[in-house]
N, CA, C and O atoms as a GROMACS GRO file, in nm:
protein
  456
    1UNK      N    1   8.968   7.296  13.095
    1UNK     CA    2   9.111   7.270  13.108
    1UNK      C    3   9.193   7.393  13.067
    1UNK      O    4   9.310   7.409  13.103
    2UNK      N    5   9.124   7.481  12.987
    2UNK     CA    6   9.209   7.554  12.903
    2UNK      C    7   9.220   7.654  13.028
    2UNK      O    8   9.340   7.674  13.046
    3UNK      N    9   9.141   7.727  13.124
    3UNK     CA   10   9.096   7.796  13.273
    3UNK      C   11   9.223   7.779  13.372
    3UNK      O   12   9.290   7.860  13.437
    4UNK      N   13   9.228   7.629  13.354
    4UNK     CA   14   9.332   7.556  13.430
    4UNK      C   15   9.496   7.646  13.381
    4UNK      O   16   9.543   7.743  13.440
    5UNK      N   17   9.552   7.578  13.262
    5UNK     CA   18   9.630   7.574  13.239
    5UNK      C   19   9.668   7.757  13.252
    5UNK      O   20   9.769   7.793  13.312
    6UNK      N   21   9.572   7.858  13.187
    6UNK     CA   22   9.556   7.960  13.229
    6UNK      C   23   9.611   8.009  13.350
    6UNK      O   24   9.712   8.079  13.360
    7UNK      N   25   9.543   7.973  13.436
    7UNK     CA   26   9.591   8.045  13.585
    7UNK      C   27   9.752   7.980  13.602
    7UNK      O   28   9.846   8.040  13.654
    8UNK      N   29   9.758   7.828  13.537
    8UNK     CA   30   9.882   7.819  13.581
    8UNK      C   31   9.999   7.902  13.544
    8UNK      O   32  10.095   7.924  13.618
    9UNK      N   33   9.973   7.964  13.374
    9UNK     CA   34  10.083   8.031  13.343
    9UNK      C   35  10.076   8.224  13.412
    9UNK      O   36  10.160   8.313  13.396
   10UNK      N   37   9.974   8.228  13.470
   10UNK     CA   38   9.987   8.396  13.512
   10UNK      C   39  10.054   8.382  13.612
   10UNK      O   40  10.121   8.480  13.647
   11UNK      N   41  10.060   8.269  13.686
   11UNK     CA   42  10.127   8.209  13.843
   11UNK      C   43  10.257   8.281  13.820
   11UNK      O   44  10.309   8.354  13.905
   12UNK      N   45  10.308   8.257  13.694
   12UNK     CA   46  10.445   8.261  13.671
   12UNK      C   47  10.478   8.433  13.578
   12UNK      O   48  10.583   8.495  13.570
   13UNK      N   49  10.338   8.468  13.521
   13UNK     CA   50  10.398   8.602  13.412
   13UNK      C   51  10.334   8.721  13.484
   13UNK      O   52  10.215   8.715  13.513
   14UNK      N   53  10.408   8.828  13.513
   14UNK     CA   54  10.349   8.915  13.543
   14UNK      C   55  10.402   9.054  13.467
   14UNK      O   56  10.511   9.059  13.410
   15UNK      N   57  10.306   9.166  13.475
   15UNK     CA   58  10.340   9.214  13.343
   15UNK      C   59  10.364   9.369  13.405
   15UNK      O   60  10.270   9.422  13.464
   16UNK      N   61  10.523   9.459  13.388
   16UNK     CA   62  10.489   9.572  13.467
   16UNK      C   63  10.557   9.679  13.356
   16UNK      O   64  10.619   9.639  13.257
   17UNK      N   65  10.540   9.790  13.380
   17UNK     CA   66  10.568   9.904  13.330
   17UNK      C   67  10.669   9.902  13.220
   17UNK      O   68  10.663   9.988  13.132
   18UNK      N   69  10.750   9.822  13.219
   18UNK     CA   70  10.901   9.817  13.153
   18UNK      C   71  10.912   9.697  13.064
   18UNK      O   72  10.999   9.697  12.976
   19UNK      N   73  10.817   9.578  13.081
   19UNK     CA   74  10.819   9.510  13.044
   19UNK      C   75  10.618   9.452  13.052
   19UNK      O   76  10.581   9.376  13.141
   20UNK      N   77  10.533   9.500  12.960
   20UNK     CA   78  10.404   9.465  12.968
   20UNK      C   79  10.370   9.334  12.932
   20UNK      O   80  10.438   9.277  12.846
   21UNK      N   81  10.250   9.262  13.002
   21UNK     CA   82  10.218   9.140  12.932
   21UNK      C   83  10.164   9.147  12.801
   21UNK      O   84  10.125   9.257  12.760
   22UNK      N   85  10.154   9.031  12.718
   22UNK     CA   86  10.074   9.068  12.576
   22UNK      C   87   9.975   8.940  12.615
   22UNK      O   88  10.031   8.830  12.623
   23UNK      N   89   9.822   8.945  12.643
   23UNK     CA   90   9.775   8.830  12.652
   23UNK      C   91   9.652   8.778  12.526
   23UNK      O   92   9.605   8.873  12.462
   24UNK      N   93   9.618   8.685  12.501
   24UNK     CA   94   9.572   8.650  12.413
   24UNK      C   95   9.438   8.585  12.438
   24UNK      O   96   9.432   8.516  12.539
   25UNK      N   97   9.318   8.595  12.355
   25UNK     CA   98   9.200   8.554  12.349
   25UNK      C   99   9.179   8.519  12.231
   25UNK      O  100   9.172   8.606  12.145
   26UNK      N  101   9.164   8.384  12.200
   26UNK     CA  102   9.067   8.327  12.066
   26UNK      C  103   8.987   8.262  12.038
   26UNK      O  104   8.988   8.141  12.062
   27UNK      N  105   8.868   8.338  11.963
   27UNK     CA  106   8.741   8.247  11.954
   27UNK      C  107   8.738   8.188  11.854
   27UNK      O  108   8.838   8.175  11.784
   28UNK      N  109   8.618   8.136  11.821
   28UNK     CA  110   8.581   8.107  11.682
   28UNK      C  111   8.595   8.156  11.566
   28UNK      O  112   8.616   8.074  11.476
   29UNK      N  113   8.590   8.257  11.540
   29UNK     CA  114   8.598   8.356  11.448
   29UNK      C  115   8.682   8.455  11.425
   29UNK      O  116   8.728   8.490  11.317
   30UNK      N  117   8.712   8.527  11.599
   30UNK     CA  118   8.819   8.634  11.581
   30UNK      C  119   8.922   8.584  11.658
   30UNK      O  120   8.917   8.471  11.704
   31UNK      N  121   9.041   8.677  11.680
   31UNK     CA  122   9.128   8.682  11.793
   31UNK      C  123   9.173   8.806  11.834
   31UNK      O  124   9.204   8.897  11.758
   32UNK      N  125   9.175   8.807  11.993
   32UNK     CA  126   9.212   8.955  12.044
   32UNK      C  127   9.367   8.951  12.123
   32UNK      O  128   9.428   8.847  12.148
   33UNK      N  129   9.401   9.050  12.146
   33UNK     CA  130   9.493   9.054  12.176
   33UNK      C  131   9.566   9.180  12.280
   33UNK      O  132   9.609   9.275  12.214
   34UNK      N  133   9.583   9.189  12.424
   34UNK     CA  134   9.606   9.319  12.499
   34UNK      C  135   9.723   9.316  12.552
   34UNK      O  136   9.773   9.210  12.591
   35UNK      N  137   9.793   9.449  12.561
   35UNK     CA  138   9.909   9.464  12.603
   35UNK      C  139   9.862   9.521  12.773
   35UNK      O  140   9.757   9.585  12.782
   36UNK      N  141   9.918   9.502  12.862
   36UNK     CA  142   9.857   9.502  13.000
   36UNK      C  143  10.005   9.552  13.118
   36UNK      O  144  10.116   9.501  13.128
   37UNK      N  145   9.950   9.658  13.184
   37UNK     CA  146  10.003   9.664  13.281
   37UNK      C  147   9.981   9.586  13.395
   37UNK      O  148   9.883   9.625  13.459
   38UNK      N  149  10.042   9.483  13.445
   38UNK     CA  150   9.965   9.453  13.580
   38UNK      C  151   9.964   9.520  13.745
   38UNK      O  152   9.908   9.483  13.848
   39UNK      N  153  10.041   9.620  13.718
   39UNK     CA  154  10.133   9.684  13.828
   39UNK      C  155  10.000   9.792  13.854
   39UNK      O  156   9.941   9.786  13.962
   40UNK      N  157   9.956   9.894  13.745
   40UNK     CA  158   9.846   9.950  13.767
   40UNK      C  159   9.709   9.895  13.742
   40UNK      O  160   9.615   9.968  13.771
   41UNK      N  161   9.680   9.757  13.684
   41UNK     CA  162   9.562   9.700  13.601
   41UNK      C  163   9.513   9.811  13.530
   41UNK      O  164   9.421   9.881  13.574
   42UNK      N  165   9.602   9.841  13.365
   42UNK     CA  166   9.557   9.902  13.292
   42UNK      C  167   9.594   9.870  13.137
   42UNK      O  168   9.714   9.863  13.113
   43UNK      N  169   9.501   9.849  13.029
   43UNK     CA  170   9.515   9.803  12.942
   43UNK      C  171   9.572   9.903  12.809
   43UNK      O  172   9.511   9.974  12.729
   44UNK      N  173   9.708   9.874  12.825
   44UNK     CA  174   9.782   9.957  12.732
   44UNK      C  175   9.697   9.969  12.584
   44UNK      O  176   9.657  10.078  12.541
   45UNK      N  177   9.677   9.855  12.520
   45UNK     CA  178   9.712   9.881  12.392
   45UNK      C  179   9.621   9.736  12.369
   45UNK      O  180   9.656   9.627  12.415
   46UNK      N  181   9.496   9.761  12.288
   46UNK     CA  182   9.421   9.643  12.225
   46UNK      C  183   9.378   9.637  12.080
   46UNK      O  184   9.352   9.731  12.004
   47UNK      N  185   9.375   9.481  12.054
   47UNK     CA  186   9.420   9.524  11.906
   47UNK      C  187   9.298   9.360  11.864
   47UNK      O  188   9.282   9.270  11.947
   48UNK      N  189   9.258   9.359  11.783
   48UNK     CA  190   9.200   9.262  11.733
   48UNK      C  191   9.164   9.237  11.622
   48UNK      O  192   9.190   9.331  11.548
   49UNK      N  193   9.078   9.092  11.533
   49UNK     CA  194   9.064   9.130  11.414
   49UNK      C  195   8.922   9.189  11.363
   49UNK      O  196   8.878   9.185  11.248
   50UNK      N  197   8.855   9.251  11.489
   50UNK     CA  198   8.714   9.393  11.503
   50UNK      C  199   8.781   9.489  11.520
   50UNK      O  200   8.714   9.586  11.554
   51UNK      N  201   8.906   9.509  11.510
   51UNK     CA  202   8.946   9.671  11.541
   51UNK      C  203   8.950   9.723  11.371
   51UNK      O  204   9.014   9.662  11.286
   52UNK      N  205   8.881   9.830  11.347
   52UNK     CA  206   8.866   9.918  11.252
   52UNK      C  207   9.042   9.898  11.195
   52UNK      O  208   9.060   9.834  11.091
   53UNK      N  209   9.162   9.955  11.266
   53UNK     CA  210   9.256   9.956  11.177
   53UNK      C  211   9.269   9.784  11.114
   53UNK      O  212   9.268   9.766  10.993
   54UNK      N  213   9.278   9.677  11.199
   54UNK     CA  214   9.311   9.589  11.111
   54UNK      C  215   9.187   9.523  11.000
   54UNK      O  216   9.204   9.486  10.884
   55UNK      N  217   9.042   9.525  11.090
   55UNK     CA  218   8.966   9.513  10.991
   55UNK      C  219   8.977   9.561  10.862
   55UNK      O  220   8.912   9.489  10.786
   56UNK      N  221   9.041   9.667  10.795
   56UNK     CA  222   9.063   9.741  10.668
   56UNK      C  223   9.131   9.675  10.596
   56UNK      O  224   9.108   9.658  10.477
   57UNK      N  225   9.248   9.618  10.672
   57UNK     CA  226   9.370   9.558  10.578
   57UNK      C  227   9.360   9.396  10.558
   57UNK      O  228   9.460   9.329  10.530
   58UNK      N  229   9.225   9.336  10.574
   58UNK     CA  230   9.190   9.221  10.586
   58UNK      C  231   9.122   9.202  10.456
   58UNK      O  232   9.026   9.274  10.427
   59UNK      N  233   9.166   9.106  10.372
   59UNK     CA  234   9.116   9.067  10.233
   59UNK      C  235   9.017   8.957  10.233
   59UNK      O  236   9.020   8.864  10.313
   60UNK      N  237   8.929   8.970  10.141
   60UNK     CA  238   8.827   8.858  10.119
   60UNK      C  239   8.906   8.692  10.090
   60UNK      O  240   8.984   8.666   9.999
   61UNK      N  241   8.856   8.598  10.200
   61UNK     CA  242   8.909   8.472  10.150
   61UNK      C  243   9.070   8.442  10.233
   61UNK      O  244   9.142   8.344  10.217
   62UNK      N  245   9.088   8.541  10.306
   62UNK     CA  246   9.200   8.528  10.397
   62UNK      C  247   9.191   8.452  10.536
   62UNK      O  248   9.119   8.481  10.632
   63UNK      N  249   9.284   8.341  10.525
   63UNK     CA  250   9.229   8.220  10.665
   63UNK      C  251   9.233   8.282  10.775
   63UNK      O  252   9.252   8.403  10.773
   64UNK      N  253   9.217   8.224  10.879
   64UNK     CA  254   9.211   8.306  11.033
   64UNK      C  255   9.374   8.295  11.070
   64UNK      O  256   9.416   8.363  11.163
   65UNK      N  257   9.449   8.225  11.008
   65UNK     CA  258   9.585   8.203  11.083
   65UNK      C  259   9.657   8.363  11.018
   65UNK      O  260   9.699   8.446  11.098
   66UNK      N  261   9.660   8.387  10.887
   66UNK     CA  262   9.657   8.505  10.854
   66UNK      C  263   9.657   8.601  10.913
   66UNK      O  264   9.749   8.683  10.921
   67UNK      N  265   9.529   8.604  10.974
   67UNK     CA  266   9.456   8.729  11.029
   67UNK      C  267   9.495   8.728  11.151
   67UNK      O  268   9.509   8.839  11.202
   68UNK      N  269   9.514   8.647  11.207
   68UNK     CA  270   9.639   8.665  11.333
   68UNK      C  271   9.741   8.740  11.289
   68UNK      O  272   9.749   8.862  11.276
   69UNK      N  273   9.829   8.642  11.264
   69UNK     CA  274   9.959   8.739  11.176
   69UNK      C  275   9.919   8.851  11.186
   69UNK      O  276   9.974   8.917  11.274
   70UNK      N  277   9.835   8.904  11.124
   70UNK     CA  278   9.790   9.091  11.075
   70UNK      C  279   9.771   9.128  11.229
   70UNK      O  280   9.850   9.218  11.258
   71UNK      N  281   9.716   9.100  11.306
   71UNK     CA  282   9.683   9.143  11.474
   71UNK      C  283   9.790   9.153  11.534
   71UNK      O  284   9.815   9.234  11.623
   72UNK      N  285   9.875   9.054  11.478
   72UNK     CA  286  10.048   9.035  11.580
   72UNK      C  287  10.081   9.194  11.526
   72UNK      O  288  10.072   9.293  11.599
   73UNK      N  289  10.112   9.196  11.411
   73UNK     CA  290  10.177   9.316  11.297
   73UNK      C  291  10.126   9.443  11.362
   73UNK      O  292  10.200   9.505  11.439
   74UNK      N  293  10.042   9.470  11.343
   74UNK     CA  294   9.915   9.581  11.374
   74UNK      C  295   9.939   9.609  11.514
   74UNK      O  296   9.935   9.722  11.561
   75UNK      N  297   9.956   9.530  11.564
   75UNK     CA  298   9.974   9.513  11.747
   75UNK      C  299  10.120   9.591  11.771
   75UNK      O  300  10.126   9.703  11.822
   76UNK      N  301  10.247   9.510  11.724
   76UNK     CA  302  10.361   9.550  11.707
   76UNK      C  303  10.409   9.686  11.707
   76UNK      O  304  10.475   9.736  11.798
   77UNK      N  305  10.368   9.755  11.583
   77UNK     CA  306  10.363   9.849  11.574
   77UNK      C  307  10.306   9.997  11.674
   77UNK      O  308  10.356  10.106  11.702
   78UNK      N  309  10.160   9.918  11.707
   78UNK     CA  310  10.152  10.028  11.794
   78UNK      C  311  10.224  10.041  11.902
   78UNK      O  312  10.255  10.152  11.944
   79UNK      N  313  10.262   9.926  11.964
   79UNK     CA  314  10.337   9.931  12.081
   79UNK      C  315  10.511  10.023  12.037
   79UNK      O  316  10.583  10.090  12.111
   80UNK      N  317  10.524   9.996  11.921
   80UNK     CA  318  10.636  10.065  11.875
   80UNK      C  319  10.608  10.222  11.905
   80UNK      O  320  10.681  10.296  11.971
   81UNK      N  321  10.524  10.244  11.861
   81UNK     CA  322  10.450  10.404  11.841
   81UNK      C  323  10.483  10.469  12.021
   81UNK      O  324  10.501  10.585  12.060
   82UNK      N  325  10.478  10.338  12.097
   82UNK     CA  326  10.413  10.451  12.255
   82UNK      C  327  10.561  10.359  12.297
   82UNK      O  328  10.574  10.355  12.419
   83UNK      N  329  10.656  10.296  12.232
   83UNK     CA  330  10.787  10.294  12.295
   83UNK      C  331  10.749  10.171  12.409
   83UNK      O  332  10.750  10.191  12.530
   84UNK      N  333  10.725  10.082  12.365
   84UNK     CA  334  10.734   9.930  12.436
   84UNK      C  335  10.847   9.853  12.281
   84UNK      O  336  10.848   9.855  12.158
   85UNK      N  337  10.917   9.800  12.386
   85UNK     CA  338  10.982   9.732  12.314
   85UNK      C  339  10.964   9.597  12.336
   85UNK      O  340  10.940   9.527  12.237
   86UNK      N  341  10.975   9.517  12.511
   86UNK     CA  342  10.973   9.393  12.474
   86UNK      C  343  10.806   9.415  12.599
   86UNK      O  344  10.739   9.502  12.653
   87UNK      N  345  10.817   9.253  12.582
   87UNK     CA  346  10.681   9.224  12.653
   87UNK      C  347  10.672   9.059  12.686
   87UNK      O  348  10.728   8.975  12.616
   88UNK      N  349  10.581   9.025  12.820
   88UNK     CA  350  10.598   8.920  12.837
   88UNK      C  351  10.447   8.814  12.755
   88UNK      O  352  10.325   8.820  12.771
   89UNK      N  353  10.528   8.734  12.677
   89UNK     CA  354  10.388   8.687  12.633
   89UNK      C  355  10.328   8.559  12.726
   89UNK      O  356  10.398   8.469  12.772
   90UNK      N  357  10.189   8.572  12.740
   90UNK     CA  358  10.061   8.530  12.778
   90UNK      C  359   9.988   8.446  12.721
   90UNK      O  360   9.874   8.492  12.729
   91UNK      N  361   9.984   8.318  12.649
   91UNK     CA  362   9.942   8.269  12.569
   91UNK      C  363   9.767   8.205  12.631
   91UNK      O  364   9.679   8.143  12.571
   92UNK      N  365   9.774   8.237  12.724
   92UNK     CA  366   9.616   8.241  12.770
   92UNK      C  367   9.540   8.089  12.823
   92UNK      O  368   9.430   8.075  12.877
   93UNK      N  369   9.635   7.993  12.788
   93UNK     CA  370   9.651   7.852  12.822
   93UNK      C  371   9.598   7.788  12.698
   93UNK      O  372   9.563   7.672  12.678
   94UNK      N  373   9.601   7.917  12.605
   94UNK     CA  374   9.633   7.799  12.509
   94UNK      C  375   9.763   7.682  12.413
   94UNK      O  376   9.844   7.614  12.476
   95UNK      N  377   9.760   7.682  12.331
   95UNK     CA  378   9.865   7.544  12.315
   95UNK      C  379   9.931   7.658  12.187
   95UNK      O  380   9.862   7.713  12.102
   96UNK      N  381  10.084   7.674  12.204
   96UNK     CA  382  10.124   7.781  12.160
   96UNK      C  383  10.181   7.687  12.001
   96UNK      O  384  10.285   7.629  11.971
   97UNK      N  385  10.042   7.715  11.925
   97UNK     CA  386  10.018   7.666  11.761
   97UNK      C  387   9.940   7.696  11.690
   97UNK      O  388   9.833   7.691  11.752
   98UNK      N  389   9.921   7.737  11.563
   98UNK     CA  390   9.838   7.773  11.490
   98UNK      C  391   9.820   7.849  11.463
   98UNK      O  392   9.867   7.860  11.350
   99UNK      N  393   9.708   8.048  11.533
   99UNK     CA  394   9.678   8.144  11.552
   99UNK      C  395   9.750   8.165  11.648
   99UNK      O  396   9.852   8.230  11.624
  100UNK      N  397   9.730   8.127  11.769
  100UNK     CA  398   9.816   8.200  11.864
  100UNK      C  399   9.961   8.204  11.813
  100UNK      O  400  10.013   8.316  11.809
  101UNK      N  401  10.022   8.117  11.781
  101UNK     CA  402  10.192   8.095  11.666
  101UNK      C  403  10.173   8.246  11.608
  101UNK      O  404  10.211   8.357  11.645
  102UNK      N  405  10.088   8.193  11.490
  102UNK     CA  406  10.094   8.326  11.398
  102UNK      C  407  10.044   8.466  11.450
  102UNK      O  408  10.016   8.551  11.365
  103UNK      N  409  10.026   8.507  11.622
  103UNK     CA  410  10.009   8.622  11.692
  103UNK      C  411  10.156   8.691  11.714
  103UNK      O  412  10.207   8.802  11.698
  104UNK      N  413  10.188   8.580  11.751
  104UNK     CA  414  10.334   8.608  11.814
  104UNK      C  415  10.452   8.619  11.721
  104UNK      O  416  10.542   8.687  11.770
  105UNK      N  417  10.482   8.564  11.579
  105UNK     CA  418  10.546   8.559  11.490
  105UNK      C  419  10.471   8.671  11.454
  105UNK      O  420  10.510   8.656  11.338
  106UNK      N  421  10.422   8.738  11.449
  106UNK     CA  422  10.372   8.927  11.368
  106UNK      C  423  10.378   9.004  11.443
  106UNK      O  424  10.382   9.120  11.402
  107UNK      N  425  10.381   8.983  11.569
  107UNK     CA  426  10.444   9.066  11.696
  107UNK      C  427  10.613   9.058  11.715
  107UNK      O  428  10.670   9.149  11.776
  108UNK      N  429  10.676   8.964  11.667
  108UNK     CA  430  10.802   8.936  11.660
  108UNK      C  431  10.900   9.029  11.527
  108UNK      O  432  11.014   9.076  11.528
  109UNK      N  433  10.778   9.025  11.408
  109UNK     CA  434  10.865   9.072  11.302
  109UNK      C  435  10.814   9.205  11.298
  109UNK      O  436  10.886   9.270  11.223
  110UNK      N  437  10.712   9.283  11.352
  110UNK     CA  438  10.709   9.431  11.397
  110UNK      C  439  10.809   9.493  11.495
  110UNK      O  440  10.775   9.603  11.539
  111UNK      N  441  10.915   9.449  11.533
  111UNK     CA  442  11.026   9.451  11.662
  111UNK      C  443  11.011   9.438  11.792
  111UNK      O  444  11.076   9.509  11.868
  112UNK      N  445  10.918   9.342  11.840
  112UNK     CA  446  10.924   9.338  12.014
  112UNK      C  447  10.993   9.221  12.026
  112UNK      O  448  10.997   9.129  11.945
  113UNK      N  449  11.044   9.229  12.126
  113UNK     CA  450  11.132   9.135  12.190
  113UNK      C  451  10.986   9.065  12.299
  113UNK      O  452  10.888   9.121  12.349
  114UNK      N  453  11.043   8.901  12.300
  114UNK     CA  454  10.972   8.851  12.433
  114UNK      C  455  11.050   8.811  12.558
  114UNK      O  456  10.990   8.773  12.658
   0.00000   0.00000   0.00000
């Protein structure tokens, strides 16, 4: 279902030069997260909680909703760095609560607009 709901929301987001998608993947354990051109299919900017920078700033005993947050943050920023300001978010069909929430609220308070 989640496949489903998926295709239904790309129907509608598309992600180009001026305005990139941010789309979201979460498993069990981690969550990823890519900033995406769709105009060239090229993946700006990926960020997760296996990427060396945020892995570092991740404390023992810290929940996964957290560690989103830190991916949103971490994410934010770089896109700040290469001058993206807003972006269309992608929630991947999943149900926009919990981790995916706390992706987007740390992408929000690093300064991107959605």
């Amino acid at each position: 279902m989640r496949i489903v709901r998926h295709r239904r929301v790309r129907k509608k987001i598309q992600g180009t030069s001026a305005k990139p998608r941010l789309s979201v993947f979460r498993s069990l354990k981690h969550i990823y997260a890519q900033v995406i051109d769709d105009t060239t299919g090229t993946t700006l900017i990926a960020m997760s909680t296996e990427t060396p920078a945020v892995r570092d700033r991740l404390e023992a005993g810290m929940n996964r909703i957290a560690q989103s947050k830190l991916v949103g943050q971490a994410l934010g920023e770089k896109a700040k760095e290469q001058g993206i300001s807003q972006i269309a978010f992608d929630r991947g069909g999943y149900l926009y609560h919990g981790r995916v929430k706390a992706l987007a609220d740390g992408v929000r308070e690093s300064g991107l607009e959605f």
